[in-house]
C-alpha positions in Angstrom: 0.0 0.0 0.0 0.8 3.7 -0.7 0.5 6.5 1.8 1.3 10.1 0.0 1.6 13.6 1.1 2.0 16.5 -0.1 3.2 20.5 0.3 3.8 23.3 -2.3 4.8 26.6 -1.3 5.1 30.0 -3.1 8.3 30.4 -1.3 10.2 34.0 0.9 11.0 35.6 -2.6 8.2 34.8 -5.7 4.8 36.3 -6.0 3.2 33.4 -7.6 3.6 29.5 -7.6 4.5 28.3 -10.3 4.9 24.6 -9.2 2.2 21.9 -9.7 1.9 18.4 -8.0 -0.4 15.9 -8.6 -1.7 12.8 -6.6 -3.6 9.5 -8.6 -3.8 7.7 -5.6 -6.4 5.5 -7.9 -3.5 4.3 -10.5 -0.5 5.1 -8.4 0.7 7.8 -10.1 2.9 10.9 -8.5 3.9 14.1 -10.0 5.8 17.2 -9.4 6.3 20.2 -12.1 7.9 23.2 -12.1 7.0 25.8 -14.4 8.8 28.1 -16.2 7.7 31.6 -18.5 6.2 35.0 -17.5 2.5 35.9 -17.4 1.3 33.0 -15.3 2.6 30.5 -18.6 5.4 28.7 -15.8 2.4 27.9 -13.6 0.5 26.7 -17.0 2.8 24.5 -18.7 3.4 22.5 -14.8 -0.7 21.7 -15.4 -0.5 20.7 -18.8 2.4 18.3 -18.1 0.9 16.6 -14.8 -2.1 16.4 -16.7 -1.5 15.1 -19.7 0.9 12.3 -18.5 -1.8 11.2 -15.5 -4.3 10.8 -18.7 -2.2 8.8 -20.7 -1.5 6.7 -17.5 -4.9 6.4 -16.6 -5.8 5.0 -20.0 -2.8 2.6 -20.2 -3.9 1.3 -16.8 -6.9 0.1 -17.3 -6.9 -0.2 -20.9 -3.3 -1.5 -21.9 -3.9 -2.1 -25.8 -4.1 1.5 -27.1 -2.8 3.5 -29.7 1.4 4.0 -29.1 2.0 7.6 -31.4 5.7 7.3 -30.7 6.1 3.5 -31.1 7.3 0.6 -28.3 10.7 -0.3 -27.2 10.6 -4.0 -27.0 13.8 -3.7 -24.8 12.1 -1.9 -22.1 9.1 -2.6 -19.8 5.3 -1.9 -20.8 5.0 0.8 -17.8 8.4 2.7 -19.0 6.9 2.5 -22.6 3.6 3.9 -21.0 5.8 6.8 -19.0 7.9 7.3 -21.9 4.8 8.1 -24.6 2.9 10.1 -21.6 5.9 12.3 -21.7 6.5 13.0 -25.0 2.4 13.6 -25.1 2.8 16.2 -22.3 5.4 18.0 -24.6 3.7 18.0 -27.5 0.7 19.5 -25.8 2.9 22.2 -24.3 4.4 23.1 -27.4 0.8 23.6 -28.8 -0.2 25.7 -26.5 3.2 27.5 -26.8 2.5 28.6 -30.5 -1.4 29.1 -30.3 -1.4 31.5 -27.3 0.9 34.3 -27.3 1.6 35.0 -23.9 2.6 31.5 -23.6 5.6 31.3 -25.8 8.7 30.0 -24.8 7.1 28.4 -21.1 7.9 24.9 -20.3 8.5 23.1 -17.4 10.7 20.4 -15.6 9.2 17.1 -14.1 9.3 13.9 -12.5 6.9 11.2 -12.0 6.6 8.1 -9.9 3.7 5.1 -10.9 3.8 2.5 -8.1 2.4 -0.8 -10.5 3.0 -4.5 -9.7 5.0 -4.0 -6.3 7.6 -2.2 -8.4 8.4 1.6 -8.8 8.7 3.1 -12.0 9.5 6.8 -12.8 11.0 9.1 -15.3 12.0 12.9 -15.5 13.2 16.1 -17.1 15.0 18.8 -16.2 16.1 19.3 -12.0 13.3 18.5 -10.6 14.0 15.0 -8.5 13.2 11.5 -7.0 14.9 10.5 -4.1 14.6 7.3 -2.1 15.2 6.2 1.4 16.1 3.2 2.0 17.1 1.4 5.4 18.4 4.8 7.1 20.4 5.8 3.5 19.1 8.7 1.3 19.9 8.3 -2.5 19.2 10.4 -5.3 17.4 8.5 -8.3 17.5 10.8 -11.0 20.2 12.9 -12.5 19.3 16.6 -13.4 19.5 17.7 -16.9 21.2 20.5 -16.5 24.4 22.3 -17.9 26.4 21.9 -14.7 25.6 18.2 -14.6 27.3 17.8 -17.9 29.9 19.5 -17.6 30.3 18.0 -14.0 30.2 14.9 -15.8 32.9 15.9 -18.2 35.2 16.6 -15.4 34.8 20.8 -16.1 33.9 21.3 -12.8 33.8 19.9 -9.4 30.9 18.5 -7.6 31.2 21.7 -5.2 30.8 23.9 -8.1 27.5 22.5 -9.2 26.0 23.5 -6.1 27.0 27.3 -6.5 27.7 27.6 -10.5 26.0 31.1 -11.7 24.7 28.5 -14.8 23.1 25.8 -12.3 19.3 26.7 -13.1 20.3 26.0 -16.7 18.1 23.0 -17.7 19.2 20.4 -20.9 15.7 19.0 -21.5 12.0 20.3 -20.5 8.9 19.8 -21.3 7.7 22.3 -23.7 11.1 21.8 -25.8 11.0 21.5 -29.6 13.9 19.9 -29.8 14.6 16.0 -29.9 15.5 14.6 -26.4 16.2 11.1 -24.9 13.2 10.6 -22.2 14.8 8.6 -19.3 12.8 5.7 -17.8 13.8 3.6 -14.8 12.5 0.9 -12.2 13.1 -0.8 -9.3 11.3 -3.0 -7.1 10.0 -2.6 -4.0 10.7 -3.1 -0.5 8.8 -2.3 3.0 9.2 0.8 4.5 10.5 2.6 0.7 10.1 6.6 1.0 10.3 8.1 -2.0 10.5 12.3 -2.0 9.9 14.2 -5.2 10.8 17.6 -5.0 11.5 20.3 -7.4 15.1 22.5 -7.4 13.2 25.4 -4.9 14.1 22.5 -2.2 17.2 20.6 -3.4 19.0 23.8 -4.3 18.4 24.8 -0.7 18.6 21.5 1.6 21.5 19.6 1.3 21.3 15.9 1.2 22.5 15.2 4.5 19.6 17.6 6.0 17.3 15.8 3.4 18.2 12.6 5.4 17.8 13.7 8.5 14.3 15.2 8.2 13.0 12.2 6.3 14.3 9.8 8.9 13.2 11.7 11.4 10.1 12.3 10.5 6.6 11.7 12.3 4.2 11.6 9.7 4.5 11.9 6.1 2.2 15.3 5.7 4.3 16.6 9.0 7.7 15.6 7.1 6.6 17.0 3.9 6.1 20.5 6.0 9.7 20.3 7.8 11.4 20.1 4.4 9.1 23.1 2.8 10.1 25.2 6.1 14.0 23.9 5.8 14.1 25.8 2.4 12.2 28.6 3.5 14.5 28.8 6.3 17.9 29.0 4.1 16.2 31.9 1.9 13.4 30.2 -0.2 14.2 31.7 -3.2 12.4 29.8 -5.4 8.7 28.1 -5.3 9.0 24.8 -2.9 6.9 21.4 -3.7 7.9 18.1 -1.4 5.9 15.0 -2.2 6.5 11.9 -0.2 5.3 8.4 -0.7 5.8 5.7 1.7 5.1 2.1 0.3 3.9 -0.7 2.9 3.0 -4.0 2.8 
């Protein structure tokens, strides 16, 4: 069984959020966006991209022989495919809305999604937004940010201290709403009593560092109390940016 929790926050320094989560507590499926463009378009393309890739998930779910507009990968599992198509879906629809609405031009958003299916986790994401799990006391980070500083991390350009406080960090690789070709990355692993999973977007990883992360998700009471504690953390080193923690704790 799932329990799931949730907080999103405008944050000490933003007038508007311009985060979105979304809970499918009916199919499993767990969200968190982060919008980006002026005019309220940020806070729009996050609620085209939760939304489009929870329909496409609920369809799949309960209907697994449909229509598959970007083809299959025989080499990967039937929920990445289904994670895989709802993303690229999400983009297209962003896009769309990107040319046929002016004010919207140019938004897009980062994302990353959990669907708990057959006692196995399954997720994929763009941009920094990120999936962390904690398992037996030890916090480890699932996904790996598209970003510049990641790359070039990666390439040995900089350290992993610089990527922390690199004047380029916010600059994402991949995001929904992008017109250009991208990879969408799709992983799972299986389950095991007592999994907490946190999704979060950068207005709390930028500002909580992992070994605070751990502590306040060990430490933790209750999963909508814990979700709270890591909101006020990031608040509490400056909150620069919109803040969305969303925790799900998986028990047989």
């Amino acid at each position: 069984m799932i329990h799931s929790a949730a907080v999103s926050d405008t944050g000490r320094k933003r007038r508007s959020n311009q985060d979105c989560y979304l809970l499918n507590p009916e199919c499993q499926l767990y969200q968190v966006a982060d919008g980006m463009g002026g005019h309220a378009a940020g806070a729009e393309a996050a609620k085209l991209t939760v939304t489009n890739i929870d329909d496409f998930i609920k369809l799949v779910d309960v209907s697994p022989e449909v229509t598959w507009p970007f083809g299959y990968n025989i080499q990967i599992s039937f929920e990445q495919n289904a994670l895989r198509t709802a993303m690229l879906l999400a983009n297209l629809k962003v896009c769309q809305a990107a040319e046929e609405i002016e004010h919207y031009a140019g938004m897009g958003s980062t994302v990353v999604a959990v669907w708990i299916r057959n006692n196995k986790a399954f997720w994929t994401h763009l941009g920094d937004s990120r999936l962390y799990l904690l398992r037996g006391g030890e916090l480890r980070q699932l996904t790996e940010d598209h970003t510049l500083v990641q790359e070039q991390f990666k390439r040995g350009i900089i350290s992993s201290e610089e990527v922390r406080t690199h004047s380029l960090r916010h600059v994402v690789t991949r995001a929904v709403g992008s017109r250009d070709r991208f990879e969408v990355d799709v992983q799972e692993l299986s389950l095991q009593a007592g999994d907490l999973f946190l999704l979060c977007c950068d207005g709390l990883s930028d500002k909580v560092e992992h070994e605070e992360l751990s502590s306040i998700l060990r430490d933790g009471e209750d999963l909508q109390t814990t979700c709270q504690s890591l909101v006020d953390a990031a608040n509490r080193a400056g909150g620069d940016d919109n803040i969305t923690a969303v925790l799900l704790h998986y028990d047989v």
